[in-house]
N, C-alpha and C positions, 0 to 999 in steps of 0.2 A: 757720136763719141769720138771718133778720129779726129774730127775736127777739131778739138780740145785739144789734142794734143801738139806740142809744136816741133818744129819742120827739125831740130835740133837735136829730138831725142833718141835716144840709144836704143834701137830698135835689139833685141836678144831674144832667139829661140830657145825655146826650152821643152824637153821631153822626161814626161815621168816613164818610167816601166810597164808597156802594156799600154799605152793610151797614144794618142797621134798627138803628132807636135802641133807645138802652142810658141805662141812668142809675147812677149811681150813687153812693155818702154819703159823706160828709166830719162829723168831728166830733173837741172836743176834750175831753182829759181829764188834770188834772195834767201841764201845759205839753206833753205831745205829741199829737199829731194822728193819726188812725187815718182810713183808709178799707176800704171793703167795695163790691167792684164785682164783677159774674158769679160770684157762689161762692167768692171769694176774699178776703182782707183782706191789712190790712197796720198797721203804727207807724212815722210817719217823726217827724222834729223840727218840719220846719215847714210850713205851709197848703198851700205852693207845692208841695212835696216831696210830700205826700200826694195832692194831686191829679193832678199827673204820672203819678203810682205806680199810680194807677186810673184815669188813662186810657192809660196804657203796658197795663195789665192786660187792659184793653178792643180796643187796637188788636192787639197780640202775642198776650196768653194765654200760656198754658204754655210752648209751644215755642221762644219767641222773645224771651222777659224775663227781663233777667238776676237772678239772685237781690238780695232787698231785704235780706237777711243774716238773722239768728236771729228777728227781728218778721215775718217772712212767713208769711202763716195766723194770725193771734193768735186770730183770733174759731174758728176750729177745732181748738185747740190747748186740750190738758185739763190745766190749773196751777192 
């Protein structure tokens, strides 16, 4: 999974209340934004959007975030 990711992105810790810090990357490419936070990624449109989106991923996880639509999982998706 790391290896998907490139050498350019904005690495950001981040800590919910009560749980051990997590970090996780932000980066862009041909005007959208991707992040990758716990095993997961995503594509949104803009900075704000994608950081949300990985720290929703961080606080939530699976069972409790709503789907980001057909860009969720990019970095594990075989195209």
């Amino acid at each position: 999974m790391k290896d998907n990711i490139p050498k350019e992105a904005i690495k950001i810790p981040f800590q919910v209340l009560g749980q051990k810090r997590s970090r996780y990357y932000i980066w862009s490419k041909q005007n959208r934004y991707y992040w990758s936070a716990q095993g997961n990624s995503g594509q949104e449109v803009t900075m704000d959007a994608a950081m949300a989106a990985a720290r929703d991923w961080i606080r939530f996880g699976v069972s409790g975030l709503k789907s980001h639509g057909e860009y969720h999982g990019v970095l594990n998706a075989s195209r």
